[in-house]
C-alpha distance (Angstrom), angle and dihedral (degrees) to the residues before:
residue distance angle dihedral
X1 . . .
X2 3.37 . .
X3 3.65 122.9 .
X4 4.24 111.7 -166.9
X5 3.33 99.9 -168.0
X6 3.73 97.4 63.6
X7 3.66 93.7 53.0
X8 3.79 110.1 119.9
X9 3.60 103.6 13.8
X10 3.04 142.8 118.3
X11 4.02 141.4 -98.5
X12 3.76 138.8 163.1
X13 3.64 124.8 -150.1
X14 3.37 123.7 -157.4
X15 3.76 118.1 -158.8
X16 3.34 78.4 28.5
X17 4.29 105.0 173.4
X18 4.09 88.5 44.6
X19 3.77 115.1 124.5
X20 3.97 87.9 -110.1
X21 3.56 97.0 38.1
X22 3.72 98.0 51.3
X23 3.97 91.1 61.9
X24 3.65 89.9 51.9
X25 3.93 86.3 55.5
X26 3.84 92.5 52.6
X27 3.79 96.9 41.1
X28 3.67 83.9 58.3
X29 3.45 91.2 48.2
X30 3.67 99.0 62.1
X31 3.70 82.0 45.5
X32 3.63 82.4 68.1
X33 3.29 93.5 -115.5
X34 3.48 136.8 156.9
X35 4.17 103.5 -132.8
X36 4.01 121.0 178.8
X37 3.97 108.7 -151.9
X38 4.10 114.9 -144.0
X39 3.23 124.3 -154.0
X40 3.82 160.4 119.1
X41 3.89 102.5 -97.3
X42 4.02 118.5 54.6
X43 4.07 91.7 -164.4
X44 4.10 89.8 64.7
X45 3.90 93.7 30.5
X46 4.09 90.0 57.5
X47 3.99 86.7 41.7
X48 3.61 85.8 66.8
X49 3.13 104.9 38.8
X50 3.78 95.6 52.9
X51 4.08 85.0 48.1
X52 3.93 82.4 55.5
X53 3.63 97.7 57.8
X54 3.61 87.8 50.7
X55 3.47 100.8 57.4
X56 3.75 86.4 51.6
X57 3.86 102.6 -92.6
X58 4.01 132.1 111.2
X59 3.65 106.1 -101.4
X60 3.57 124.2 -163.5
X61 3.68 135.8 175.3
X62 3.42 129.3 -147.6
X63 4.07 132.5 179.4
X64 4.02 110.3 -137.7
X65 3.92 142.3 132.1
X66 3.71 112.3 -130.1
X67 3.78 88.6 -149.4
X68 3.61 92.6 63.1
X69 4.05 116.4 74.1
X70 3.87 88.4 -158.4
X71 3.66 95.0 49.8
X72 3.89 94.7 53.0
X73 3.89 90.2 41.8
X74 3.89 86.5 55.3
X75 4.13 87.7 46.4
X76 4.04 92.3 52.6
X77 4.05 92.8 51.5
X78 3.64 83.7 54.2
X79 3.58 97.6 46.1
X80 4.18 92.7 42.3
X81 3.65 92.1 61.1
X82 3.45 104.6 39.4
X83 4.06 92.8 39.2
X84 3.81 102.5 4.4
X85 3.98 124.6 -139.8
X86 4.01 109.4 6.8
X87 4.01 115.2 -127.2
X88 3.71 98.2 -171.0
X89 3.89 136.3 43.1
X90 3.49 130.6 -168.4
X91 3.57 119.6 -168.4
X92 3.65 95.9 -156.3
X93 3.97 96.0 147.0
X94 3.72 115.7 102.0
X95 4.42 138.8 85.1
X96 3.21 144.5 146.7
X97 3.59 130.0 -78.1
X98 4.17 137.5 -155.2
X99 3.51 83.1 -110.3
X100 3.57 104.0 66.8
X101 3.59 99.6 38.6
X102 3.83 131.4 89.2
X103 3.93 124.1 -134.6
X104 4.19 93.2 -124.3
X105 3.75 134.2 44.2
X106 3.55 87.8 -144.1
X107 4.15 131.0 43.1
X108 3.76 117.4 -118.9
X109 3.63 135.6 -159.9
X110 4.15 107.3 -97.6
X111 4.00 93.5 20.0
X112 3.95 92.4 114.8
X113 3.91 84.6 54.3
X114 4.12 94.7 49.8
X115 3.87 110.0 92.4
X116 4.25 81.4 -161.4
X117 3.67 94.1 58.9
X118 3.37 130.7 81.1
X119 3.48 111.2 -150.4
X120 4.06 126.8 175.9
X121 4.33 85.9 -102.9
X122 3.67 80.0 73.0
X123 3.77 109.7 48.5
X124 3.74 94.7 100.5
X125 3.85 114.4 -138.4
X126 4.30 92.4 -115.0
X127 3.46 85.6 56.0
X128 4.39 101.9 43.2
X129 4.04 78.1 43.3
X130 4.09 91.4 46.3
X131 3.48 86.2 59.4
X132 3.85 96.0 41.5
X133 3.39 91.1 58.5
X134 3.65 98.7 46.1
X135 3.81 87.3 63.5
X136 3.55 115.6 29.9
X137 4.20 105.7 11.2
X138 4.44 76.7 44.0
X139 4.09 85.4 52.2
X140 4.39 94.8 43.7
X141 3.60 98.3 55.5
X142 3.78 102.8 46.2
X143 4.12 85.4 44.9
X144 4.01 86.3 44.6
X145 4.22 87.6 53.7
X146 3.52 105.6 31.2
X147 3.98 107.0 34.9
X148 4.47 90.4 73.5
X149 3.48 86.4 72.1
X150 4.06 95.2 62.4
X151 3.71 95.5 36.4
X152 4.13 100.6 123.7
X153 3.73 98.4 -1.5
X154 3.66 120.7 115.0
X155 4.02 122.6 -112.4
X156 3.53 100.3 16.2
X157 4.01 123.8 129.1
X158 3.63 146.3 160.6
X159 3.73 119.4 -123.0
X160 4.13 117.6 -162.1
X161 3.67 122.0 -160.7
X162 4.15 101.8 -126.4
X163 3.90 118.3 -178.2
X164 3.85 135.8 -142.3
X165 4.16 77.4 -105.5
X166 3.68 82.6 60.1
X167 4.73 86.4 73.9
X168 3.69 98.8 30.4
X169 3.91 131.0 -3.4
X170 3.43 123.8 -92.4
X171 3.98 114.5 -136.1
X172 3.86 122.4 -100.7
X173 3.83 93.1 3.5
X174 4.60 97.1 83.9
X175 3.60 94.8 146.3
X176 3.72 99.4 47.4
X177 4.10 88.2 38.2
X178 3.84 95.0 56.1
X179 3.65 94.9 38.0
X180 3.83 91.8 51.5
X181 3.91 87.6 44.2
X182 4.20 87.6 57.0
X183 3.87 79.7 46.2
X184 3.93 94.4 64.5
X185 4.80 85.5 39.2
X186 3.39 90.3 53.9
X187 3.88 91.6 44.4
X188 4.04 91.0 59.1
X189 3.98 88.8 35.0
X190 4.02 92.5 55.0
X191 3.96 91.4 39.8
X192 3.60 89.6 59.3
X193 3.51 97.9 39.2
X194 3.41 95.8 61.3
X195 3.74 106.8 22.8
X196 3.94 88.9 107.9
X197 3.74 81.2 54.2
X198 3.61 100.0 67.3
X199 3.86 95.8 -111.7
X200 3.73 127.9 112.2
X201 3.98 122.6 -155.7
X202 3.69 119.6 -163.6
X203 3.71 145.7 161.5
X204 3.70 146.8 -121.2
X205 3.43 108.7 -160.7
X206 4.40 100.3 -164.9
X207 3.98 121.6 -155.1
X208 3.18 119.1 -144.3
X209 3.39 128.8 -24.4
X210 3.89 146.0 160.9
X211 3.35 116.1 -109.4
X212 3.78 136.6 147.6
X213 3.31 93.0 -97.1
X214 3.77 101.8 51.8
X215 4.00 84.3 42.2
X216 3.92 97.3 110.8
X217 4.15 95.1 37.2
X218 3.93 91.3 52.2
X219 4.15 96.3 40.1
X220 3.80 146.6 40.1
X221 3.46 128.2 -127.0
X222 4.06 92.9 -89.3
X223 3.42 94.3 42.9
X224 3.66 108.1 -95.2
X225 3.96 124.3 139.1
X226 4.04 109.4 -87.9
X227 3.59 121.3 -127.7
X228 3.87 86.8 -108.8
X229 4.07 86.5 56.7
X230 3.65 89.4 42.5
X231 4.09 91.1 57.7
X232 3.55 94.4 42.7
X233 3.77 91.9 56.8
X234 3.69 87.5 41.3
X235 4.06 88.7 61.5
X236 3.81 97.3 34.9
X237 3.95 100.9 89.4
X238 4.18 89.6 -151.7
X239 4.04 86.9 62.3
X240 3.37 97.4 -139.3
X241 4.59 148.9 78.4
X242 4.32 107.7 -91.5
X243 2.93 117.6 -115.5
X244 3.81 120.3 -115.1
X245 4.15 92.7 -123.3
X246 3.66 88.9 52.2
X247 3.75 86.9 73.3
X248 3.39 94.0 58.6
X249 3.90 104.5 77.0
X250 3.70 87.5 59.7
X251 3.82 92.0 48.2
X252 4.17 87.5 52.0
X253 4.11 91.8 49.7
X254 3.98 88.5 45.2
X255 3.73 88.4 48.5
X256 3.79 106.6 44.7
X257 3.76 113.4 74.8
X258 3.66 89.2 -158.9
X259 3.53 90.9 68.2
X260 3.81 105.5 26.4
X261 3.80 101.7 27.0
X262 3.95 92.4 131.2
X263 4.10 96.1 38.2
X264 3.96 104.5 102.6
X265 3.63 125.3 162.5
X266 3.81 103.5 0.8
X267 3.52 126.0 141.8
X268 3.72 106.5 -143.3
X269 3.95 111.7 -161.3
X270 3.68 112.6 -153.7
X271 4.04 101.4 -169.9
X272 3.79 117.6 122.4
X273 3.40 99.9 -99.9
X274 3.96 97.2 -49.8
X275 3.94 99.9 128.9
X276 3.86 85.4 39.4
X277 3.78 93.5 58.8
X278 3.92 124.5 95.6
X279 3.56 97.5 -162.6
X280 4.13 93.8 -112.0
């Protein structure tokens, strides 16, 4: 579908060469778009940004680390004179990370005692706040830098990425789950904030999908579904992964003013049913 009134404008995607993110970029792209990819790793970044310009966008990518405010700020003169003032944002950057996540769902007598199990006495507060600030300190400063171009200018938004850990925790995973949960507070706070403004912040909040993060949670060793990716298919009514594209209609509706121009501060879960689903 095609939506006119995002043609020519601008967006910024954090996290920009994830499996997630990269879909974004292209749906933009057929948008005719011109999208600028963030991230860590200039080999993926130029990958999609080359795969962009293909698809019949203006690709462009940059080298930055959304932790660091000077980083960003160095991005966003890049970005202003190749593409000038940014209309969208998507804070795509974020995860989990080995460090922030305990070995079982559920605490047992003697774990604190087993050198092989990780249990939360051991997640180390650098590391719970390493992966605190990947997600939500990683989704401030690129708002913080980037939203002062959209203040007062008409169809411009900022688009978080929320998480099914963003309604109710998910096991193992408590850094990740209260950092995405700030994720979907901050959404409502910055949607307030600056409604008056002109700008509207809002949320996708993705089920479950494979990524190469989640790689060793959702398989074994040969390949085979784990028993976590065997429960989460059990509790997802559609029975199945998403698929990254089937993000990307949601992304479009958030996006275009003309068809989301009074939607501020929703968090809009895209996950087959999971949140939905009671369990019996």
């Amino acid at each position: 579908m095609i939506h006119p009134s995002l043609k020519g404008k601008t967006a910024v995607i954090t996290g920009g060469s994830g499996i997630l993110c990269r879909e974004f970029a292209y749906t933009f792209a057929r948008q005719g778009m011109k999208v600028a990819v963030l991230g860590r790793t200039m080999s993926k970044l130029q990958e999609v940004a080359e795969k962009v310009n293909r698809l019949g966008g203006t690709g462009l990518a940059v080298a930055a680390d959304v932790t660091d405010a000077e980083s960003v700020r160095s991005a966003k003169e890049i970005i202003n004179k190749e593409f000038g003032a940014v209309d969208i944002l998507i804070n795509g950057a974020g995860g989990n990370h080995p460090r922030g996540t305990t070995s079982k769902e559920i605490y047992e007598q003697g774990d604190m005692q087993d050198p092989d199990t990780i249990s939360f006495f051991d997640l180390k507060p650098e590391n719970f706040s390493y992966v605190f600030d990947l997600n939500i300190v990683g989704t401030v400063i690129p708002t913080q830098v980037f939203l002062p171009d959209m203040i007062g200018r008409e169809g411009v938004s900022v688009i978080n990425i929320a998480s099914m850990s963003s309604y109710k925790p998910i096991t193992r995973v408590s850094a990740y789950s209260a950092a995405k949960a700030a994720i979907m507070n901050f959404t409502q706070w910055l949607a307030v904030h600056f409604a008056q403004a002109g700008v509207r912040v809002n949320a996708i909040a993705p089920g479950w999908f494979e990524t190469v993060q989640n790689q060793e949670l959702l398989h074994n060793p040969d390949g085979s579904l784990s028993s976590r990716a065997k429960k989460v298919i059990a509790h997802t009514p559609y029975g199945r992964f998403g698929l990254p594209e089937e993000l990307c209609g949601t992304l479009l509706f958030l996006a275009d003013a003309e068809m989301s121009g009074f939607v501020t501060g929703a968090t809009i879960p895209v996950d087959g049913g999971f949140s939905a689903y009671g369990g019996v």
